[in-house]
PyMOL Python script that loads the backbone (N, CA, C, O; Angstrom):
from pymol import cmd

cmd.read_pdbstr("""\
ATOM      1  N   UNK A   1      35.422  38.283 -15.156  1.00  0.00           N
ATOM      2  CA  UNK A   1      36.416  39.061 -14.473  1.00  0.00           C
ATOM      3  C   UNK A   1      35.802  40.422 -14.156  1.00  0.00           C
ATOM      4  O   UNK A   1      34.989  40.882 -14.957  1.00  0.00           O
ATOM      5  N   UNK A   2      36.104  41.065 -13.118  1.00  0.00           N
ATOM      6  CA  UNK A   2      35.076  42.303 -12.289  1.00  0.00           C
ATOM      7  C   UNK A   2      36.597  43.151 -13.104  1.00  0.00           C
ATOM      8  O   UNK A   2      37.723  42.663 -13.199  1.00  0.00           O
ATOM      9  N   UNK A   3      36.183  44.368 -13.542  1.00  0.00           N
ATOM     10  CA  UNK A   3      37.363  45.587 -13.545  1.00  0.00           C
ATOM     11  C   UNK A   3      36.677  46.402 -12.513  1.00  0.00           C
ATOM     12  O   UNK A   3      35.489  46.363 -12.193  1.00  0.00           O
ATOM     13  N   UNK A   4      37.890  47.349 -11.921  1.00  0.00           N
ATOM     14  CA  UNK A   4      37.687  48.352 -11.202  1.00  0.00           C
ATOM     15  C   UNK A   4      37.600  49.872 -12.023  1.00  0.00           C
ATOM     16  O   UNK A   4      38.722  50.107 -12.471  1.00  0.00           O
ATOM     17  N   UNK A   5      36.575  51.044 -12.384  1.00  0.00           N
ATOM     18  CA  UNK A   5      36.772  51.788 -12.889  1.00  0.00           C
ATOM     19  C   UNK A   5      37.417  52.838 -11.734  1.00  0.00           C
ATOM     20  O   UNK A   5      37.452  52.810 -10.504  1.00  0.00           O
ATOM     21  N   UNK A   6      37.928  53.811 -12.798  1.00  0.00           N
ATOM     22  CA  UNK A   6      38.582  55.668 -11.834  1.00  0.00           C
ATOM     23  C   UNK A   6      37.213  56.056 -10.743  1.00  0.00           C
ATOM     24  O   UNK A   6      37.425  56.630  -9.674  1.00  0.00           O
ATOM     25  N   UNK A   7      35.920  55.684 -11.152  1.00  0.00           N
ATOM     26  CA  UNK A   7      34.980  56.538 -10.757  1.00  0.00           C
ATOM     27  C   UNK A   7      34.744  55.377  -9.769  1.00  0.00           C
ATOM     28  O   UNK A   7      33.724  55.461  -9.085  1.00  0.00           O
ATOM     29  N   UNK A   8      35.300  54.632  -9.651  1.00  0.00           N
ATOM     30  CA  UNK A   8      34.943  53.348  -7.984  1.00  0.00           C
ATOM     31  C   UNK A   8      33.949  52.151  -8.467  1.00  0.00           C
ATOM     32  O   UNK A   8      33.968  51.034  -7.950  1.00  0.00           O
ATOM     33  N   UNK A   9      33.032  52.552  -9.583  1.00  0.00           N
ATOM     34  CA  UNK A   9      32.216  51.395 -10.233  1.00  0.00           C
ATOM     35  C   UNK A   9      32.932  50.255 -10.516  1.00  0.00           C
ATOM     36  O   UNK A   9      34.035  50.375 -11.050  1.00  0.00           O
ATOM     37  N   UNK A  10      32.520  49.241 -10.266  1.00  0.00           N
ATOM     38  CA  UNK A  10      32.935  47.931 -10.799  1.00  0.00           C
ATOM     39  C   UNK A  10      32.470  47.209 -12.001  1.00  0.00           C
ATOM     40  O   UNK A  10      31.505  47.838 -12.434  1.00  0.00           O
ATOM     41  N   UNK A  11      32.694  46.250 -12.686  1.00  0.00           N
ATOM     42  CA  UNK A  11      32.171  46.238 -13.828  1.00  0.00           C
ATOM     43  C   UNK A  11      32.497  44.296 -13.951  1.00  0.00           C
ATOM     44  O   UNK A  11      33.487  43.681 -13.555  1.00  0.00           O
ATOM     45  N   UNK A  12      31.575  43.903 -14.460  1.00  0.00           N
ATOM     46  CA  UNK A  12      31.835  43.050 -14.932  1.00  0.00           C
ATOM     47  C   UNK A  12      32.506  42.846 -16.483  1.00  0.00           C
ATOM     48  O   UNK A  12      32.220  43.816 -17.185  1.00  0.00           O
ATOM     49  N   UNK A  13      33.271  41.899 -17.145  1.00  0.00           N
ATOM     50  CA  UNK A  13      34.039  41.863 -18.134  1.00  0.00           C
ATOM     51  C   UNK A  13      33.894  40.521 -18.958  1.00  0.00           C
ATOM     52  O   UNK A  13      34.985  39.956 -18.884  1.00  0.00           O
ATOM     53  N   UNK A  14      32.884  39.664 -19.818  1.00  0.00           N
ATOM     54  CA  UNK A  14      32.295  40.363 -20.250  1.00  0.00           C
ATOM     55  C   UNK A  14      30.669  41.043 -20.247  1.00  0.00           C
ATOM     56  O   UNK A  14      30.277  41.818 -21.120  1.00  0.00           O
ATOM     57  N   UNK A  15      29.912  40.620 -19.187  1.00  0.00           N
ATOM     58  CA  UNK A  15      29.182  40.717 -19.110  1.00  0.00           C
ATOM     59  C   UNK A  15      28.074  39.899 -19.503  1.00  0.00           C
ATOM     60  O   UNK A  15      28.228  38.679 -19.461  1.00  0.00           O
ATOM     61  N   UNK A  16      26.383  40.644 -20.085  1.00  0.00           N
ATOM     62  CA  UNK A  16      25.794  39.225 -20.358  1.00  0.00           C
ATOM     63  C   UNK A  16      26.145  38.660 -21.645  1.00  0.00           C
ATOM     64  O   UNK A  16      26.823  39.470 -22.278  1.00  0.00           O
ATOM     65  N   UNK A  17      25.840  37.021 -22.599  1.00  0.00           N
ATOM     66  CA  UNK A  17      26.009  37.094 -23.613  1.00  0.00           C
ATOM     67  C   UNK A  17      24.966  36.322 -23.803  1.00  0.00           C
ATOM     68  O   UNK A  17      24.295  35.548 -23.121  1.00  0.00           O
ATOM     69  N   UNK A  18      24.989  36.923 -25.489  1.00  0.00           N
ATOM     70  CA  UNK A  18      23.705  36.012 -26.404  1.00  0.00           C
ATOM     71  C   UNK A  18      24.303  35.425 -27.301  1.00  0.00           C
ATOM     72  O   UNK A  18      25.364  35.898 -27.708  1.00  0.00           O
ATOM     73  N   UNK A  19      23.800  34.283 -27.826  1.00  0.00           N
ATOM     74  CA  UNK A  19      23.987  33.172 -28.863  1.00  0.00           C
ATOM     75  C   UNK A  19      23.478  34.082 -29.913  1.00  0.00           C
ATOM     76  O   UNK A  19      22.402  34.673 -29.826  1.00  0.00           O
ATOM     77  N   UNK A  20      24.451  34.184 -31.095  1.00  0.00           N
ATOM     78  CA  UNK A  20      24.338  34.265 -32.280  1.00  0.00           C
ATOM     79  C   UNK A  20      23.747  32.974 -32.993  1.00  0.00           C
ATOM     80  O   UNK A  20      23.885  31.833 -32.552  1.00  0.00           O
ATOM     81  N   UNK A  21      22.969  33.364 -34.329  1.00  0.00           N
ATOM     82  CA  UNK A  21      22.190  31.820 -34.869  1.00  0.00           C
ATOM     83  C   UNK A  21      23.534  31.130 -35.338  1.00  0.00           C
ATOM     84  O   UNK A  21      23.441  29.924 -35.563  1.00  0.00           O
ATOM     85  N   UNK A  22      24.512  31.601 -35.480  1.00  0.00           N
ATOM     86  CA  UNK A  22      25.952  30.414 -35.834  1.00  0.00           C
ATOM     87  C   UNK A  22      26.198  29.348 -34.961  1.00  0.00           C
ATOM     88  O   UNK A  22      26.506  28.172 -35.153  1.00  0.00           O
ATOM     89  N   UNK A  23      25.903  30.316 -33.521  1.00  0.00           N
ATOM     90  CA  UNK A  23      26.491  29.320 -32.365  1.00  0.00           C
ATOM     91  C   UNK A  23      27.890  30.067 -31.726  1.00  0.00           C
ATOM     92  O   UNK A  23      28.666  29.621 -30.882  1.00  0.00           O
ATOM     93  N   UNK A  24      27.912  31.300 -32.411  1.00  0.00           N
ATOM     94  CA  UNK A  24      29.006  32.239 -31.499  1.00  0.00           C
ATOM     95  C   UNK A  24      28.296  32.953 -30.344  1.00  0.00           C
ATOM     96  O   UNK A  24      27.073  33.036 -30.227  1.00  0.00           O
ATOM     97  N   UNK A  25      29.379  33.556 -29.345  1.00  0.00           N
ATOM     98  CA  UNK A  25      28.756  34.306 -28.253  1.00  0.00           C
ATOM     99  C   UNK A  25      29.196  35.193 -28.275  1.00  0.00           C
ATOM    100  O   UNK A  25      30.413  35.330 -28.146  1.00  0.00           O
ATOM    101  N   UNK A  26      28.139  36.420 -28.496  1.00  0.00           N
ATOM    102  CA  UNK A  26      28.274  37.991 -28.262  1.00  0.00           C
ATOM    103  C   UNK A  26      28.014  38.707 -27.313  1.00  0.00           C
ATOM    104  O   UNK A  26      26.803  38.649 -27.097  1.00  0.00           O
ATOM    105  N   UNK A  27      28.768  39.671 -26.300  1.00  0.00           N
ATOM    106  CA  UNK A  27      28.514  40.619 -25.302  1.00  0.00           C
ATOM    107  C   UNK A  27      27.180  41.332 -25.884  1.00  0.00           C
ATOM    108  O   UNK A  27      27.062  41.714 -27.048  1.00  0.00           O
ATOM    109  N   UNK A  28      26.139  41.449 -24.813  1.00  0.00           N
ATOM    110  CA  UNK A  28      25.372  42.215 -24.779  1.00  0.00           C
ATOM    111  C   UNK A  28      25.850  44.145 -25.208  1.00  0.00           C
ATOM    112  O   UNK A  28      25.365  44.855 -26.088  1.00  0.00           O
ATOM    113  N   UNK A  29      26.963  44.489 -24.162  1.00  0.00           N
ATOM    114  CA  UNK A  29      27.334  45.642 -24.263  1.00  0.00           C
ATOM    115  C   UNK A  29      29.030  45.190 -24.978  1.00  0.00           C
ATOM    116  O   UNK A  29      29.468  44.097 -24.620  1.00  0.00           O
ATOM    117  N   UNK A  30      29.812  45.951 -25.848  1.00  0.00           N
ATOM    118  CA  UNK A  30      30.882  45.453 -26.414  1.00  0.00           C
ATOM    119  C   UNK A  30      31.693  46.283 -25.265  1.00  0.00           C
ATOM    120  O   UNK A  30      31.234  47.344 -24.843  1.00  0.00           O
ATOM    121  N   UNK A  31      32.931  45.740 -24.779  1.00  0.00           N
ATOM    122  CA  UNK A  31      33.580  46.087 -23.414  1.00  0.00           C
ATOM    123  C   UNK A  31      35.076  46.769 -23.732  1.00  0.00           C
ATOM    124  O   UNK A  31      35.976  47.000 -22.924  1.00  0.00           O
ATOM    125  N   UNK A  32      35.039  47.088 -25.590  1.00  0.00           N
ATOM    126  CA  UNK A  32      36.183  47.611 -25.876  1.00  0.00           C
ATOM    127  C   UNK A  32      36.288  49.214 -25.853  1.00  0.00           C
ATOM    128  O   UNK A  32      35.203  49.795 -25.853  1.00  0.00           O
ATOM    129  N   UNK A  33      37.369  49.952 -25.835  1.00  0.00           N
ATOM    130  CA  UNK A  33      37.143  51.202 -26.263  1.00  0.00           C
ATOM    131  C   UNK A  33      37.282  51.689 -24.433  1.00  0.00           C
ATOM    132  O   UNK A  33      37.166  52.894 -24.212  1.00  0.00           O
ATOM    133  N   UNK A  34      37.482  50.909 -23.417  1.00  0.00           N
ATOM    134  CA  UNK A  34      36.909  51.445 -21.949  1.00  0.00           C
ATOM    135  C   UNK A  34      38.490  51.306 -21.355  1.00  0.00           C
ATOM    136  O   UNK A  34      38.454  51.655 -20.175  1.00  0.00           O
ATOM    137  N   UNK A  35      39.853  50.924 -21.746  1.00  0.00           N
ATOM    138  CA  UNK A  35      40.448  51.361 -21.217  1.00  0.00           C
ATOM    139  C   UNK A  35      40.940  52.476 -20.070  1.00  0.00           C
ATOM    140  O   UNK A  35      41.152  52.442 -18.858  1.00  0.00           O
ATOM    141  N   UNK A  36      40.999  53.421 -21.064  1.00  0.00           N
ATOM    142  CA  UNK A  36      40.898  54.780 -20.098  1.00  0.00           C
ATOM    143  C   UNK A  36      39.900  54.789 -19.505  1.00  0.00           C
ATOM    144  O   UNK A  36      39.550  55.918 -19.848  1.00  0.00           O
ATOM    145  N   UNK A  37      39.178  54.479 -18.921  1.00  0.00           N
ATOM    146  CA  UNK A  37      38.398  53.791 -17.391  1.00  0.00           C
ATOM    147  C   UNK A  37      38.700  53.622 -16.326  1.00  0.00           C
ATOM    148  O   UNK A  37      38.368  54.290 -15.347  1.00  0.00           O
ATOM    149  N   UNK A  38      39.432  52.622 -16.376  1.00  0.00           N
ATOM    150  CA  UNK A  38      40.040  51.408 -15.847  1.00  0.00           C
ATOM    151  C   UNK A  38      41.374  52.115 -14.817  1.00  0.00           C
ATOM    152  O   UNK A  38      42.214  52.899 -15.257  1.00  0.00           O
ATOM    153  N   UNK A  39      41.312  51.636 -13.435  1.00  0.00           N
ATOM    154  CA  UNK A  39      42.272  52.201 -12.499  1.00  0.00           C
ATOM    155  C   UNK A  39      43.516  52.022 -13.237  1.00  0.00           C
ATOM    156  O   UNK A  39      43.645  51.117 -14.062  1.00  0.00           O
ATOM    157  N   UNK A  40      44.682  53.087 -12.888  1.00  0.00           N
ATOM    158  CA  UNK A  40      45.933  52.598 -13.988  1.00  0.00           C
ATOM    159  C   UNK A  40      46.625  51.524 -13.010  1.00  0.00           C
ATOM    160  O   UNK A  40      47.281  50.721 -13.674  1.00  0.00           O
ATOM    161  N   UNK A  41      46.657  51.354 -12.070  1.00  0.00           N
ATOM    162  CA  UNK A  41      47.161  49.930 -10.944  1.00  0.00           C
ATOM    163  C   UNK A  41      46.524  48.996 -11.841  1.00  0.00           C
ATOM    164  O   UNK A  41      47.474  48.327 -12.248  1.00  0.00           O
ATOM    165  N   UNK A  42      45.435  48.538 -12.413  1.00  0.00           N
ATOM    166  CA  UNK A  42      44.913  47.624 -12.745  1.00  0.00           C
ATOM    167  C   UNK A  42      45.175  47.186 -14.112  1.00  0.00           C
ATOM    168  O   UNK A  42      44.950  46.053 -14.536  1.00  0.00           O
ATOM    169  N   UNK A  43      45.651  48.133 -14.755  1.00  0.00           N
ATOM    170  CA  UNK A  43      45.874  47.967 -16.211  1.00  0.00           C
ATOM    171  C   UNK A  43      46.584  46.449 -16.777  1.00  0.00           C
ATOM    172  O   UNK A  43      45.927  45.769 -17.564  1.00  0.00           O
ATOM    173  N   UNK A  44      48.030  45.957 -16.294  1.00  0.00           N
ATOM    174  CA  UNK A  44      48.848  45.465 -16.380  1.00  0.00           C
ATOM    175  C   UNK A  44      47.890  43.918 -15.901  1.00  0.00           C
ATOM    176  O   UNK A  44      47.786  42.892 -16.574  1.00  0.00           O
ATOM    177  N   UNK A  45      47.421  44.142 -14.835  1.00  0.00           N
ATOM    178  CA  UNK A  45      46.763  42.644 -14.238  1.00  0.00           C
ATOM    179  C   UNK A  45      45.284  42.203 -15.256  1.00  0.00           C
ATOM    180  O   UNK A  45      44.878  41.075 -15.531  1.00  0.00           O
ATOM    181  N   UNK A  46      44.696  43.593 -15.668  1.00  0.00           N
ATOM    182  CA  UNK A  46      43.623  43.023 -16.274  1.00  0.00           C
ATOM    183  C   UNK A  46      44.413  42.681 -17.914  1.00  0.00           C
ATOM    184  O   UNK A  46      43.999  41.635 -18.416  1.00  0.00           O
ATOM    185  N   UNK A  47      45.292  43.314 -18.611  1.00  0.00           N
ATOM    186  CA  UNK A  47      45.430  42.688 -19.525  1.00  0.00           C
ATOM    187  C   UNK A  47      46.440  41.537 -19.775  1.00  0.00           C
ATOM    188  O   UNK A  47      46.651  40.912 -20.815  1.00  0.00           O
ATOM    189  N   UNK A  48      47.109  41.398 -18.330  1.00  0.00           N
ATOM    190  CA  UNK A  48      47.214  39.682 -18.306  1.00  0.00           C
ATOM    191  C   UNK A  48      46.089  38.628 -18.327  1.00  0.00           C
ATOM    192  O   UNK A  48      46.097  37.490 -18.797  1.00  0.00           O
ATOM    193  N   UNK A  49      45.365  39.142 -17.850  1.00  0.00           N
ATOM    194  CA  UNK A  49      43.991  38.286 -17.813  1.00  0.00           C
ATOM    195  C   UNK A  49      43.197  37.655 -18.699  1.00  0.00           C
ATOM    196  O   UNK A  49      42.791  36.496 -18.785  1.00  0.00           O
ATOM    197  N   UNK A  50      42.972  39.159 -19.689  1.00  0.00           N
ATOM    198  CA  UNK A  50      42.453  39.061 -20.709  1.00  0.00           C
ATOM    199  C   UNK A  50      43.139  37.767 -21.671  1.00  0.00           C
ATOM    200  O   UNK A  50      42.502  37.050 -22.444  1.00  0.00           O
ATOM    201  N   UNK A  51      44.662  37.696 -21.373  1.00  0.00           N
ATOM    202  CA  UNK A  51      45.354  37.411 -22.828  1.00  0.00           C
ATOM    203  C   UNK A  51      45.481  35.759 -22.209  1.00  0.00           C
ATOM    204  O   UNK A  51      45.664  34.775 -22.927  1.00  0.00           O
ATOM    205  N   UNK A  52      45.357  35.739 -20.935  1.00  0.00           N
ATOM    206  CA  UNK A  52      45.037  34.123 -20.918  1.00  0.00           C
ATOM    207  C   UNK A  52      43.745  33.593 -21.169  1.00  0.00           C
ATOM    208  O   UNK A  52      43.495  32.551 -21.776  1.00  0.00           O
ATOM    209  N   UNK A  53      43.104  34.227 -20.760  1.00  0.00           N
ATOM    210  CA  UNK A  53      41.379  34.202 -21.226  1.00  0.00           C
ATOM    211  C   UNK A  53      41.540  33.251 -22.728  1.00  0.00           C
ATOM    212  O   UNK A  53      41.407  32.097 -23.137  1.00  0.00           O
ATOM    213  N   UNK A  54      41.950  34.729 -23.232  1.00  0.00           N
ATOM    214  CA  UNK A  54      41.803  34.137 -25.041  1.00  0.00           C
ATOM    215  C   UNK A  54      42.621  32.986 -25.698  1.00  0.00           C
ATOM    216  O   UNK A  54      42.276  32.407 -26.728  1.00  0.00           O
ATOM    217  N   UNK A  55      44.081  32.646 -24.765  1.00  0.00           N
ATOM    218  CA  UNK A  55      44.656  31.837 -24.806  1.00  0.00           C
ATOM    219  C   UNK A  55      43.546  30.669 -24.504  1.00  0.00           C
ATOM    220  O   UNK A  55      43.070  30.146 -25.512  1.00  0.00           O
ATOM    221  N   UNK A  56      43.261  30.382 -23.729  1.00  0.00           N
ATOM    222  CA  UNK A  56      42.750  29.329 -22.967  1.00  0.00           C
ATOM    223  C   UNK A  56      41.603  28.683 -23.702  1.00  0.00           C
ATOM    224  O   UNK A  56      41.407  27.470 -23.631  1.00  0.00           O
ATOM    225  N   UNK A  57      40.868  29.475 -24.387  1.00  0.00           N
ATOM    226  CA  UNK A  57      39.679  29.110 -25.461  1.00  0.00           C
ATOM    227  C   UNK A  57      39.924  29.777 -26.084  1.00  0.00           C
ATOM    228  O   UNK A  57      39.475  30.922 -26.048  1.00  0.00           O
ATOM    229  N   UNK A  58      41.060  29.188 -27.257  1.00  0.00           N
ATOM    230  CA  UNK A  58      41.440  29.938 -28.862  1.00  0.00           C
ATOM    231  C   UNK A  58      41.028  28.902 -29.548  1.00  0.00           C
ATOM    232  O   UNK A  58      40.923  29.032 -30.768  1.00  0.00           O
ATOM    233  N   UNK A  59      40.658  27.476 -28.836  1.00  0.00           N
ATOM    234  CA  UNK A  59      40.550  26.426 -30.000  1.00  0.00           C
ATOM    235  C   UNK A  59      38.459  26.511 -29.870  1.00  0.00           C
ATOM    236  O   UNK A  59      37.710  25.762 -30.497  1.00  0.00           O
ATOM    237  N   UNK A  60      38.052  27.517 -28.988  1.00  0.00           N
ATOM    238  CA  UNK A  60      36.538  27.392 -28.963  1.00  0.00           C
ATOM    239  C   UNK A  60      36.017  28.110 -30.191  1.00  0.00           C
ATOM    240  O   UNK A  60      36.325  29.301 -30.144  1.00  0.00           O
ATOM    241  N   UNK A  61      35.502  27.866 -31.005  1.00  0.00           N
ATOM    242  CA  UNK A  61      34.423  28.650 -32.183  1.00  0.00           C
ATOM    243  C   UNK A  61      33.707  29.402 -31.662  1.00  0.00           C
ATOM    244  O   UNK A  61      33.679  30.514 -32.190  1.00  0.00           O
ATOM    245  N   UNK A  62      32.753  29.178 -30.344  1.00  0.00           N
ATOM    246  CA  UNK A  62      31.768  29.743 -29.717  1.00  0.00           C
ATOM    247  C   UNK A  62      32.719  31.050 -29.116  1.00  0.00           C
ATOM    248  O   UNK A  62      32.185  32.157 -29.038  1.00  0.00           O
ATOM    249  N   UNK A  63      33.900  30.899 -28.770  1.00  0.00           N
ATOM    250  CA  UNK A  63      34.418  32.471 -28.293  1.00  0.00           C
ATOM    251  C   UNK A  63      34.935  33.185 -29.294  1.00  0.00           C
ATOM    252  O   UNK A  63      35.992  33.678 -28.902  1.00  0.00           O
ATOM    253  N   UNK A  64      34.701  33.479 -30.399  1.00  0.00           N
ATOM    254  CA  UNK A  64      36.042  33.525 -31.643  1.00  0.00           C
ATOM    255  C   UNK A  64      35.710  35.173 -30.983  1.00  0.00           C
ATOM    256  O   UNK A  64      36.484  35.776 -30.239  1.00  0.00           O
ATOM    257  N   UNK A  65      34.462  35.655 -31.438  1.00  0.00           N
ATOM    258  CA  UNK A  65      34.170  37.183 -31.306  1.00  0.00           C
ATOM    259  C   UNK A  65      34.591  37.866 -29.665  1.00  0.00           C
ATOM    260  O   UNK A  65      35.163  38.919 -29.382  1.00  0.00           O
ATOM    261  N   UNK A  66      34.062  36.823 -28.824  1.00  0.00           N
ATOM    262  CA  UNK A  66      34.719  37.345 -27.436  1.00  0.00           C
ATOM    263  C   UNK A  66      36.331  37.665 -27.087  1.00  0.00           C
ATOM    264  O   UNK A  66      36.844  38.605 -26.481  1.00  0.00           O
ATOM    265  N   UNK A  67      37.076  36.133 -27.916  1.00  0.00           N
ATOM    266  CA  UNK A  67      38.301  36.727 -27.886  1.00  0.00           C
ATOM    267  C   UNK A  67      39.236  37.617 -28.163  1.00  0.00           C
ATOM    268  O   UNK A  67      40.243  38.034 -27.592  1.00  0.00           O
ATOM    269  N   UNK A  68      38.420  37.921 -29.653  1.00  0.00           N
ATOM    270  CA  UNK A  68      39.202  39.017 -30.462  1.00  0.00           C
ATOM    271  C   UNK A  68      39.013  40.348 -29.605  1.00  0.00           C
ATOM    272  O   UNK A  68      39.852  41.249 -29.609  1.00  0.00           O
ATOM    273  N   UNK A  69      37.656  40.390 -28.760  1.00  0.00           N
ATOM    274  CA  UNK A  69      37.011  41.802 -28.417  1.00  0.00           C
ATOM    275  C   UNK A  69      38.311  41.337 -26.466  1.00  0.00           C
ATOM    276  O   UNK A  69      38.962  42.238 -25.938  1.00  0.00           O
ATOM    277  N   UNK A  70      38.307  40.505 -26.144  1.00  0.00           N
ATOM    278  CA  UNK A  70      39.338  40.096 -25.417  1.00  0.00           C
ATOM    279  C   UNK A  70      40.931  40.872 -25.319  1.00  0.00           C
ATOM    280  O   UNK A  70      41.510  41.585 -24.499  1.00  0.00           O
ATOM    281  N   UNK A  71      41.205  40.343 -26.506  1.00  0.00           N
ATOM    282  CA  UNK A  71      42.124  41.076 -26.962  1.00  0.00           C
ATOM    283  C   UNK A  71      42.712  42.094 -27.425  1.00  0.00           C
ATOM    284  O   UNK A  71      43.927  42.291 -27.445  1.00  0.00           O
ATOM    285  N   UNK A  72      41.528  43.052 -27.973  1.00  0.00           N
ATOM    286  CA  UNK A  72      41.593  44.535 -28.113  1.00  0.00           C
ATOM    287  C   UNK A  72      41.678  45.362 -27.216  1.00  0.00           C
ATOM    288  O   UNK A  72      42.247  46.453 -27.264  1.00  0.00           O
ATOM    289  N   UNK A  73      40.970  44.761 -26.119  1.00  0.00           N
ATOM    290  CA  UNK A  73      41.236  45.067 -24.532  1.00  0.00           C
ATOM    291  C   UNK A  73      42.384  45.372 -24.151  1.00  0.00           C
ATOM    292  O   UNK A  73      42.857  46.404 -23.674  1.00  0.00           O
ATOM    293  N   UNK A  74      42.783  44.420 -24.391  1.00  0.00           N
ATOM    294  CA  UNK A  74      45.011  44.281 -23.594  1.00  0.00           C
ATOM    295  C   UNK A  74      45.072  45.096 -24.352  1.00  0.00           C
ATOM    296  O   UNK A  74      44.550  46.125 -23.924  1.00  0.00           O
ATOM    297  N   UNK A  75      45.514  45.198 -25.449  1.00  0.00           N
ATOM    298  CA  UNK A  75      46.767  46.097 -26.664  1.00  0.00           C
ATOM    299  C   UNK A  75      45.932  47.626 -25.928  1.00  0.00           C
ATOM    300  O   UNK A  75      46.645  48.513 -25.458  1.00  0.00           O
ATOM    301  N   UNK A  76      44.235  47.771 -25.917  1.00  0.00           N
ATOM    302  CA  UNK A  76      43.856  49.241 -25.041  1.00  0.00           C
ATOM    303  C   UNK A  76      44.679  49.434 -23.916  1.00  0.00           C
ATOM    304  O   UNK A  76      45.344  50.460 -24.052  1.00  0.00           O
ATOM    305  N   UNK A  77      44.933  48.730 -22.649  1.00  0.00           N
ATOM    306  CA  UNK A  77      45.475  48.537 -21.670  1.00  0.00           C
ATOM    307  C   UNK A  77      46.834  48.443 -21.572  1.00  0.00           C
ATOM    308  O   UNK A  77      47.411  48.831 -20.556  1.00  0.00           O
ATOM    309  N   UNK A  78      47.601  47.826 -22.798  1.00  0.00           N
ATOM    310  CA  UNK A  78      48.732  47.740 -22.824  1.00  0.00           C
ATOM    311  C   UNK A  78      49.871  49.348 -22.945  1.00  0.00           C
ATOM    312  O   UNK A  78      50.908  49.826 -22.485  1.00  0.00           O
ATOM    313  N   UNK A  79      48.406  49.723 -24.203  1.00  0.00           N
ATOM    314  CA  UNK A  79      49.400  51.335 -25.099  1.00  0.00           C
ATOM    315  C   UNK A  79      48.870  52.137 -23.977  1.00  0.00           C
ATOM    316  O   UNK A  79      48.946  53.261 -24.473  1.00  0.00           O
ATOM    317  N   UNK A  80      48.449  52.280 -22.951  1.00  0.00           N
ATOM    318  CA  UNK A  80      47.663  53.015 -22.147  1.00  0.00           C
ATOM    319  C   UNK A  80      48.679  52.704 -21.030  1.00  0.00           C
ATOM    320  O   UNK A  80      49.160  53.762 -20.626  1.00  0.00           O
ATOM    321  N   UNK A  81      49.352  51.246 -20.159  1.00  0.00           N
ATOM    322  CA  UNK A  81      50.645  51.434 -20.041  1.00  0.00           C
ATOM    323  C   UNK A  81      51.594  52.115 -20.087  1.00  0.00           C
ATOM    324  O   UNK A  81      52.127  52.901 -19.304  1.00  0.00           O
ATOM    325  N   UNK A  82      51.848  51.678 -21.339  1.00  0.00           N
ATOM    326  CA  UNK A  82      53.248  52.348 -22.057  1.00  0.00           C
ATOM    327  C   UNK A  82      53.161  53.980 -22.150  1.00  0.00           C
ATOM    328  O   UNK A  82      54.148  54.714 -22.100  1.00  0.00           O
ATOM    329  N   UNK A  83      52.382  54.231 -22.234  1.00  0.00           N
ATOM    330  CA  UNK A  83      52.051  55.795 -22.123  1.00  0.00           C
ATOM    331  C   UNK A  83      52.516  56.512 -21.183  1.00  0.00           C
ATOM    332  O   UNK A  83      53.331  57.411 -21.390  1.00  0.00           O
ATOM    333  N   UNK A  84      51.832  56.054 -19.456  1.00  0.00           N
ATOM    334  CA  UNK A  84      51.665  56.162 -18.632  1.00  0.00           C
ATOM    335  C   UNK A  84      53.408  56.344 -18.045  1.00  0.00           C
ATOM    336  O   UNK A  84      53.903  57.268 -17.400  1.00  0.00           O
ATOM    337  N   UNK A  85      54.019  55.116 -18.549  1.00  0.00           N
ATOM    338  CA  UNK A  85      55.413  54.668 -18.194  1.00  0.00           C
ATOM    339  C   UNK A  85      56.432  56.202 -18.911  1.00  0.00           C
ATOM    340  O   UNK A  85      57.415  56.730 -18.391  1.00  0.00           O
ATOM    341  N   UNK A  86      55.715  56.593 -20.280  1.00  0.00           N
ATOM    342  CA  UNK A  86      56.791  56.765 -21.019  1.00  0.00           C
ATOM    343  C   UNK A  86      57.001  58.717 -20.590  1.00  0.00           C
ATOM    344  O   UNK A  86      57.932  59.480 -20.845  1.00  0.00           O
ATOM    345  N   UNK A  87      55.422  58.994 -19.726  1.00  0.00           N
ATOM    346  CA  UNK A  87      55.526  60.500 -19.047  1.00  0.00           C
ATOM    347  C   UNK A  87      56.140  60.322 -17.665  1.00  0.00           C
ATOM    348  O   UNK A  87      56.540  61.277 -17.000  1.00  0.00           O
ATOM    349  N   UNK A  88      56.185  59.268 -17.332  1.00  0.00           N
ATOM    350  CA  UNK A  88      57.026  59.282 -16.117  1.00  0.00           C
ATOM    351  C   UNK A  88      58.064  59.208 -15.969  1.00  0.00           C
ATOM    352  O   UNK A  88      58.700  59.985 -15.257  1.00  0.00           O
ATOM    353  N   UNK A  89      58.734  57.885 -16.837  1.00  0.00           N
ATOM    354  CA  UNK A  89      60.093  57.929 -16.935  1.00  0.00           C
ATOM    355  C   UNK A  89      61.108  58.693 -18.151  1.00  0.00           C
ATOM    356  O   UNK A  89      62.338  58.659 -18.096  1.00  0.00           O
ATOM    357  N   UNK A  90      60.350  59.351 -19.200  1.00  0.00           N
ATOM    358  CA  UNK A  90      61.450  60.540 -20.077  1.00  0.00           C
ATOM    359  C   UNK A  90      60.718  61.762 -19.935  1.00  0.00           C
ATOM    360  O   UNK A  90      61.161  62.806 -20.412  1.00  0.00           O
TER     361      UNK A  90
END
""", "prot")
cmd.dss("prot")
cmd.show_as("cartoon", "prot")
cmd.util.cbc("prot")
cmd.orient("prot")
């Protein structure tokens, strides 16, 4: 999935990955923590995304670490939302 950043860069999500010797797959660069990045139009669509993502391969072993880092994403995106919502509308 491409995100759009504030500064016009695009980004891929998650980027490259390497095989751990378990047989899990880890992001080269970890893609959490980048919320506040991220266009606020986009917020809502990328962390729908994310949360089907992880839905979709929750029964994979090989994504366990991608999903969780998946998912830290949204709840970033989500409270970053709600934020957004909560100076505008009180």
């Amino acid at each position: 999935m491409h995100v759009r950043f504030k500064t016009g860069e695009w980004r891929l999500i998650p980027g490259r990955l390497i095989e751990t010797d378990d047989g899990c797959l880890l992001p080269v660069d970890a893609f959490t923590g980048i919320a506040h990045r991220i266009v606020p139009e986009d917020l809502l669509t990328i962390a729908r995304k994310l949360v089907k993502t992880a839905d979709q391969r929750r029964w994979q072993v090989r994504q366990t670490h991608l999903n969780r880092m998946r998912l830290e994403l949204a709840k970033e995106c989500l409270t970053h939302v709600l934020a957004d919502w909560e100076v505008t509308y009180y």
